[in-house]
C-alpha positions in Angstrom: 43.4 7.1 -29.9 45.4 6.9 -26.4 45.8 9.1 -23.7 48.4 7.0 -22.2 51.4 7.4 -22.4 54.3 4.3 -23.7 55.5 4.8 -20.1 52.3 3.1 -19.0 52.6 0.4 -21.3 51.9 -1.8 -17.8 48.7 0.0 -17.6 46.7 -2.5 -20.1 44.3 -5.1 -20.2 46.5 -6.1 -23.3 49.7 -6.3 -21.4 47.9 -8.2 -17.9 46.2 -10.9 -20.0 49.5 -11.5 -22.2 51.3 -11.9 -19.0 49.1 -14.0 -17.5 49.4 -17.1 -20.2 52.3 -18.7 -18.7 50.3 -19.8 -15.3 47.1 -20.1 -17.7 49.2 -22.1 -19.6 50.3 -24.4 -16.4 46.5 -24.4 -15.3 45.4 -25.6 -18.4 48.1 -28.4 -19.4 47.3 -30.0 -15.8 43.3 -30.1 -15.9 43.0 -31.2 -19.1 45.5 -33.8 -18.7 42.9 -36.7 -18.0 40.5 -35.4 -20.9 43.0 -35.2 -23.5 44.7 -38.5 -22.6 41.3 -40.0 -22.9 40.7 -38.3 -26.1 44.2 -39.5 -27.6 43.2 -43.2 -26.6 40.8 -42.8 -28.4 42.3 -41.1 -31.8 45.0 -44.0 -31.4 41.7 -46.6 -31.3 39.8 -44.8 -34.4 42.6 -43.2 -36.8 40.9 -40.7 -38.7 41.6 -40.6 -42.0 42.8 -36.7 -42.3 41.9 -33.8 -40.0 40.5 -30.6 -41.3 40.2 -27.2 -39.0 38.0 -24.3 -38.6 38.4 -21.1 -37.5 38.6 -17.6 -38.0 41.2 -14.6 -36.9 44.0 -15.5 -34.2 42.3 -19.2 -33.8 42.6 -19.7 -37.4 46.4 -18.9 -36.8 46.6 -21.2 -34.2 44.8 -23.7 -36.9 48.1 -23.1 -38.7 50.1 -24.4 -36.0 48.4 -27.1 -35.6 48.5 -28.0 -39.0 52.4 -28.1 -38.9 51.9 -30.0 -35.8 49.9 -33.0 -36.9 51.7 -33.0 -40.2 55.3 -33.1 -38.7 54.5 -35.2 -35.6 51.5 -37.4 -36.7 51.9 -37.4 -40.7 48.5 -36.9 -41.0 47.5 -34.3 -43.8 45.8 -31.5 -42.2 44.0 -28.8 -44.1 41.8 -25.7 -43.1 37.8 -25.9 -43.6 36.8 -22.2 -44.6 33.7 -21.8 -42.9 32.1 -19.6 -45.8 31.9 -23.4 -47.7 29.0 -23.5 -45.7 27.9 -20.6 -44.7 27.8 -18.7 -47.9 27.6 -21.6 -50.6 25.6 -24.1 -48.6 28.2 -26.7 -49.7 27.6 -30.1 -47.6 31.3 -31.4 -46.8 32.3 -35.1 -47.5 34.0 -35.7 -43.8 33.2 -39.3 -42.6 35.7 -40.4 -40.6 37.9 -37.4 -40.6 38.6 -35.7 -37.2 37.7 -31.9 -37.2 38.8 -29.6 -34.8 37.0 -25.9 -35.0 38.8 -23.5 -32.2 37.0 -20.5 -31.1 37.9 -18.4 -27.7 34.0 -17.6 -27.8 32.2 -20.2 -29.9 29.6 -17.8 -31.0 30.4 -17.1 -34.6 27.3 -18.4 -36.7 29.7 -19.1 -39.7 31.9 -21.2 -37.7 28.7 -23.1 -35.6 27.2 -23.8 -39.0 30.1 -25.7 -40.4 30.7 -27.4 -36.4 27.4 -29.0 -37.2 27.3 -29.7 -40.8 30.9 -31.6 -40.4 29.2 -33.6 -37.2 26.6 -34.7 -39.4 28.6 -35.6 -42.6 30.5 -38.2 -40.4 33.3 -37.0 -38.6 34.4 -36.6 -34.9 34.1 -32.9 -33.9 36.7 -31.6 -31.7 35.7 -28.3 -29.8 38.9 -26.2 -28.3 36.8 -23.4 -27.0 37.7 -20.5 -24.4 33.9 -20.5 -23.0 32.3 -23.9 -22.6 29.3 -23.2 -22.1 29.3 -21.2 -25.9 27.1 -23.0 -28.1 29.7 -24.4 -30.2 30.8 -26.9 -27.1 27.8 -28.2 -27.8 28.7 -29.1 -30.8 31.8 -31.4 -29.9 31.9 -34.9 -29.6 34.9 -33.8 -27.1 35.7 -30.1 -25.5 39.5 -29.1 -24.9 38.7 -25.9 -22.5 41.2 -23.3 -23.3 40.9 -22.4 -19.7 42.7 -18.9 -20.3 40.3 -17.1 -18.1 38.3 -14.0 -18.6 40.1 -12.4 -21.6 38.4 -8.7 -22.1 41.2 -6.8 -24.7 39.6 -6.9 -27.6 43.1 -8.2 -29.0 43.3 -12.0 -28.3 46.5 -13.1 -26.4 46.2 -15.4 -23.8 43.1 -17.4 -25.5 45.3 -17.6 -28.3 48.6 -19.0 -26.2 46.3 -21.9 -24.4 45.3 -22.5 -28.2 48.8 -23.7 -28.9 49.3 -25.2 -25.7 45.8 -27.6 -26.0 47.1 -28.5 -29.5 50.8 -28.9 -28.2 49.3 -31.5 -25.6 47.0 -33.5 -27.8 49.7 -33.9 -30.0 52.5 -34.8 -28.0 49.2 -37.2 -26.0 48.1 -38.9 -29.3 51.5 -39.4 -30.8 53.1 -41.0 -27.7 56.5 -38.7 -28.0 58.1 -38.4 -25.1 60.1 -35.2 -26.0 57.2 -33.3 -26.9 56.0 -34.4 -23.2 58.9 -33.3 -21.4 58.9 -29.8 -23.1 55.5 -29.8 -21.7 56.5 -29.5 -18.2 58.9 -27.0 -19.1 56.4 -24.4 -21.1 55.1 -22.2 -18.6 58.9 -21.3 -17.1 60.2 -21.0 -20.9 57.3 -18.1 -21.3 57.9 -16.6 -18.0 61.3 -16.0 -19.5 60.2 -15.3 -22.4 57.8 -12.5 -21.1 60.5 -10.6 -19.7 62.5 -10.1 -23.1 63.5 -6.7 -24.0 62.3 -5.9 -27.8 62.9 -2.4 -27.4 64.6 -1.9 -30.7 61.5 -3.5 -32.5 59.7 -0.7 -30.9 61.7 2.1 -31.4 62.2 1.2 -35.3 58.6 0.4 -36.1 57.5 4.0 -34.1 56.6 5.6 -37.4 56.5 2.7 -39.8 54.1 2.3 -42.2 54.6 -1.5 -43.9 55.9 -4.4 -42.6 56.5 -7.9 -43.4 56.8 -11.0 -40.9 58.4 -14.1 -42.0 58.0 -17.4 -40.6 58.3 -21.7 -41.6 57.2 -24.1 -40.8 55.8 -23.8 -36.8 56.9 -20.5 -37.0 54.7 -19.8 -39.6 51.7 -19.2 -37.6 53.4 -16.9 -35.5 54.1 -14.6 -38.0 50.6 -14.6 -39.1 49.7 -13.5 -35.7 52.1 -10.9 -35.2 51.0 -9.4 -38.4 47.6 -9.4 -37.5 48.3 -7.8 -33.9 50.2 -4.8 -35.5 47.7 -4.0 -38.1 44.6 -4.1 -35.0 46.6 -3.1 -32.2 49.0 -0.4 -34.0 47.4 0.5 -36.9 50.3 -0.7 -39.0 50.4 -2.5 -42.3 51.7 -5.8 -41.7 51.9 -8.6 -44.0 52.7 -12.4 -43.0 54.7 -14.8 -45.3 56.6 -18.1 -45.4 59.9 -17.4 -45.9 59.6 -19.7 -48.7 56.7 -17.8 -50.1 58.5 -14.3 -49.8 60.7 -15.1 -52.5 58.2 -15.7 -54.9 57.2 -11.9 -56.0 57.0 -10.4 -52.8 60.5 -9.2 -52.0 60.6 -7.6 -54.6 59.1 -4.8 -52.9 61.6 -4.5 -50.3 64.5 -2.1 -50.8 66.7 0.4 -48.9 64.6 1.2 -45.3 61.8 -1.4 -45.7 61.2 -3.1 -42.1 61.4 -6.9 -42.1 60.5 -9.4 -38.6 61.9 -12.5 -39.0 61.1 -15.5 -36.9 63.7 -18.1 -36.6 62.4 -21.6 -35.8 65.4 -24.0 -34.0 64.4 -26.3 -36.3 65.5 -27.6 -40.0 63.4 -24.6 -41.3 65.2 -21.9 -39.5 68.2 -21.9 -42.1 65.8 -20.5 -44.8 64.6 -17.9 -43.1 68.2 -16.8 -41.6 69.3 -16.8 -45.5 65.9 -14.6 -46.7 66.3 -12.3 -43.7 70.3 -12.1 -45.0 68.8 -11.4 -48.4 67.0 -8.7 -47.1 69.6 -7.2 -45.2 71.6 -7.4 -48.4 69.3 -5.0 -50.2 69.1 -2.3 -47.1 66.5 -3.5 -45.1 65.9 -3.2 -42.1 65.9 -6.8 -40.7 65.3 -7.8 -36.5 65.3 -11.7 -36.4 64.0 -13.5 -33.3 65.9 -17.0 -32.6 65.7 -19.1 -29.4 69.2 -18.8 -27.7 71.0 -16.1 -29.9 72.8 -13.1 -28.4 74.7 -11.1 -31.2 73.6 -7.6 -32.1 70.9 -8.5 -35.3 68.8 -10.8 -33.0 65.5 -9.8 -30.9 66.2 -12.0 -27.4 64.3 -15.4 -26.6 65.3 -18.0 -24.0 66.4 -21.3 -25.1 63.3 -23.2 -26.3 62.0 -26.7 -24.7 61.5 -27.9 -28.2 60.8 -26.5 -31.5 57.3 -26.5 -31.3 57.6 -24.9 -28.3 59.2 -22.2 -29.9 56.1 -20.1 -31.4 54.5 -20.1 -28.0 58.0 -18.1 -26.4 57.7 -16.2 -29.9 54.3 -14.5 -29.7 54.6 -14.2 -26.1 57.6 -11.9 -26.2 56.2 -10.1 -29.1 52.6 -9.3 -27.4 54.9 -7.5 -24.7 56.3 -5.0 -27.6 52.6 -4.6 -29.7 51.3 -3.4 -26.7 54.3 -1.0 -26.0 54.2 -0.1 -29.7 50.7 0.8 -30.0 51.0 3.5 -27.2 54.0 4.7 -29.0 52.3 5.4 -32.1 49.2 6.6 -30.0 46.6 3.7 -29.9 44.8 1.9 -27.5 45.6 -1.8 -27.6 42.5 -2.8 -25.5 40.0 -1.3 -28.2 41.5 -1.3 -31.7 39.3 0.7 -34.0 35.9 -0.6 -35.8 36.3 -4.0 -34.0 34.4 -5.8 -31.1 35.6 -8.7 -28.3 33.0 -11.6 -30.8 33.2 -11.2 -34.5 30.0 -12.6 -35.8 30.9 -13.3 -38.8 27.9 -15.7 -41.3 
């Protein structure tokens, strides 16, 4: 437990290193912008045939962003490697020619290096996104992305996880050649300035002395729900659970009555309607519903600037919602920077 106070909700390594991803964010996009352009060339030159990711915790989130990137912008089918395949079954995958991207802010998990190297040697072109490149995963990679976040010492991942989005944001917009996803580039780092200095202090003061919560997402915004959930259960010791809104309807809502406390994320995208309509469903049945939305103003909304571009959109997402996880866990008297039973590198086999 805490002995600060919410009123010193500045006071964390949590709330400087979630701050600081907009200009790691800016850093990052501009040196790797010769590295990734060269690795896109080269994508464009050697198609792979699908890509698979592997990763674990926030990264694996951000594997779930990237998924709905690739798939949406590249229509290339994208699917997530669990590392226990190899690790715990000693299963040899069938990769050649595939393109594999493993993200790690440390690159030391031995689960995660094992199935690095098997998928190098069953054929297919390893890419490395990696927070530490000198970690021994990097050496794993036909081609390093640096994450470039800087020294991240909260236990709770924020930054490391923002420059994960951003170095698949820029590969994709690189490798697919569109120019919108280019220009919202060069507008990221001021949209999550902005977006840092949202007030979510309604989230806050309703999930004070919560004990469940669900997050719903689509689509992009699915990953960010994932990681919001994941935050409030380490961070503020609450039960969160993550769900396409699609996915809600099937069994779990039926859980959620009169008082039960629902985040909605609204992508500004075709999949936003569905998850206005379950959050509406909710709110129906007496629930308690905040929905974030790029843009809207009225009363039911959590505030976001207007986004670059819909994929830009989970980036401006998490960012404002790290601000109120780390002003909610002092409200319900944790410590952000050490959650409970957990350590900085998960070493997971």
């Amino acid at each position: 437990m805490n002995a600060r106070s919410p009123a010193h909700a500045e006071s964390t390594r949590m709330f400087a290193e979630a701050g600081e991803a907009a200009d790691a964010i800016a850093r990052q996009l501009e040196e790797n912008r010769h590295a990734i352009a060269s690795l896109a060339q080269w994508l464009r030159a050697h198609p792979p045939r699908f890509i698979a990711t592997c990763a674990r915790g926030s990264s694996d989130h951000a594997a779930t962003y990237g998924q709905y990137l690739f798939e949406t912008q590249l229509g290339l089918v994208t699917a997530s490697a669990s590392p226990s395949i190899a690790s715990v079954y000693a299963v040899k995958p069938k990769l050649q020619d595939a393109l594999f991207i493993a993200i790690s802010q440390s690159g030391r998990s031995p689960d995660l290096l094992l199935s690095t190297d098997l998928a190098r040697a069953a054929g297919a072109r390893v890419v490395v996104l990696v927070n530490d490149e000198s970690a021994p995963l990097a050496q794993l990679a036909h081609h390093v992305i640096p994450l470039r976040a800087g020294r991240e010492t909260s236990v709770a991942a924020t930054k490391s996880y923002l420059c994960s989005l951003a170095a698949l944001l820029q590969l994709t917009a690189s490798w697919s050649g569109n120019e919108a996803l280019s220009s919202a580039l060069h507008a990221l780092p001021q949209a999550l300035r902005q977006a840092w200095s949202m007030d979510w202090s309604p989230l806050i003061a309703g999930l004070r002395d919560a004990r469940d919560l669900f997050v719903v997402g689509r689509g992009l915004g699915l990953a960010a729900a994932q990681e919001a959930a994941l935050k409030l259960k380490e961070t503020c010791g609450l039960h969160a659970e993550a769900f396409s809104s699609a996915e809600v309807m099937h069994g779990p809502m039926a859980i959620v009555g009169a008082g039960f406390p629902v985040l909605a994320f609204v992508q500004d995208d075709h999949s936003g309607d569905s998850t206005l309509e379950v959050s509406r469903r909710f709110a129906e049945r007496g629930a308690v519903v905040w929905r974030a939305q790029p843009g809207a103003d009225d009363n039911g909304h959590l505030p976001l600037p207007p986004s670059p571009h819909p994929a830009c959109t989970p980036l401006l997402t998490i960012n404002a919602f790290y601000r109120a996880a780390n002003a909610l866990a002092l409200a319900r008297g944790f410590d952000p920077d050490v959650p409970p039973y957990l350590n900085k590198v998960t070493e997971t086999v």
